[in-house]
C-alpha positions as CSV (number, residue, x, y, z in Angstrom):
1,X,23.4,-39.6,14.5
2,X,25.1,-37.6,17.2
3,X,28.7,-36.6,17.1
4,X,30.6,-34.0,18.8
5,X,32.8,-31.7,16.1
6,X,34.8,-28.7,16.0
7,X,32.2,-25.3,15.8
8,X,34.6,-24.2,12.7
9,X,33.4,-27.6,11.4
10,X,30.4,-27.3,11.6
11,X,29.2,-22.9,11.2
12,X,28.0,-24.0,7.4
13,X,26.1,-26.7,7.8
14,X,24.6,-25.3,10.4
15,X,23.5,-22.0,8.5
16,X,22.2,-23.5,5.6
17,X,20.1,-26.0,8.0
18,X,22.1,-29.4,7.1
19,X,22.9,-29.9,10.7
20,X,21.1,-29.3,14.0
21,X,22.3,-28.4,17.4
22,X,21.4,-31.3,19.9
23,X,22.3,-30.0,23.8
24,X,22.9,-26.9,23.0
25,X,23.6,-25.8,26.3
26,X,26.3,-28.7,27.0
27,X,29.8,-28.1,26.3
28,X,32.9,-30.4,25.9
29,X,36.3,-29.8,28.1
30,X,38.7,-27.5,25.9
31,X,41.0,-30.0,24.2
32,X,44.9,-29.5,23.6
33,X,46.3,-29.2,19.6
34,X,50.2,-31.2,19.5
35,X,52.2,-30.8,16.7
36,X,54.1,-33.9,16.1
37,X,57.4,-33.4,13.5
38,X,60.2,-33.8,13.1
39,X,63.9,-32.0,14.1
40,X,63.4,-28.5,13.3
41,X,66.2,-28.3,11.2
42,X,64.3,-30.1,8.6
43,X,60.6,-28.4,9.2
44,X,59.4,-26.4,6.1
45,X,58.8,-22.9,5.8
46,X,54.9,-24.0,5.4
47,X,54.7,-26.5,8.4
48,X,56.9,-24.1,10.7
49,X,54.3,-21.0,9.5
50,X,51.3,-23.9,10.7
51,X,53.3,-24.6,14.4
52,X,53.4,-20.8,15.0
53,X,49.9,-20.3,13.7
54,X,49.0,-23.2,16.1
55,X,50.8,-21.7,18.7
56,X,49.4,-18.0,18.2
57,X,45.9,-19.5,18.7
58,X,46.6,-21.5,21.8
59,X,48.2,-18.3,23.1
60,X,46.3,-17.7,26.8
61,X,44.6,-13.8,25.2
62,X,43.5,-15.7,22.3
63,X,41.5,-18.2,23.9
64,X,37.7,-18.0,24.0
């Protein structure tokens, strides 16, 4: 089958040959990341450490 995944998804398979590129050449829209949770009074340390990781990576410099 074809199917249209994440490159961090797929850098392994692709190495060790489980997986072929198909199109290489074609390339999806960029797609936006929400963070649904709740009030951020009751966030944990680890999800709030995962919204600013999230937000470091959508940062404009740290796009590719």
């Amino acid at each position: 089958g074809v199917a249209a995944l994440p490159e961090w998804l797929l850098e392994e398979p692709l190495a060790r040959g489980a997986l072929q590129r198909v199109l290489p050449s074609y390339t999806l829209p960029r797609q936006e990341v929400y963070a649904v949770y709740p009030d951020t009074r009751h966030v944990s340390a680890k999800v709030r450490r995962f919204i600013d990781f999230l937000r470091a990576r959508q940062a404009p410099g740290n796009r590719p």
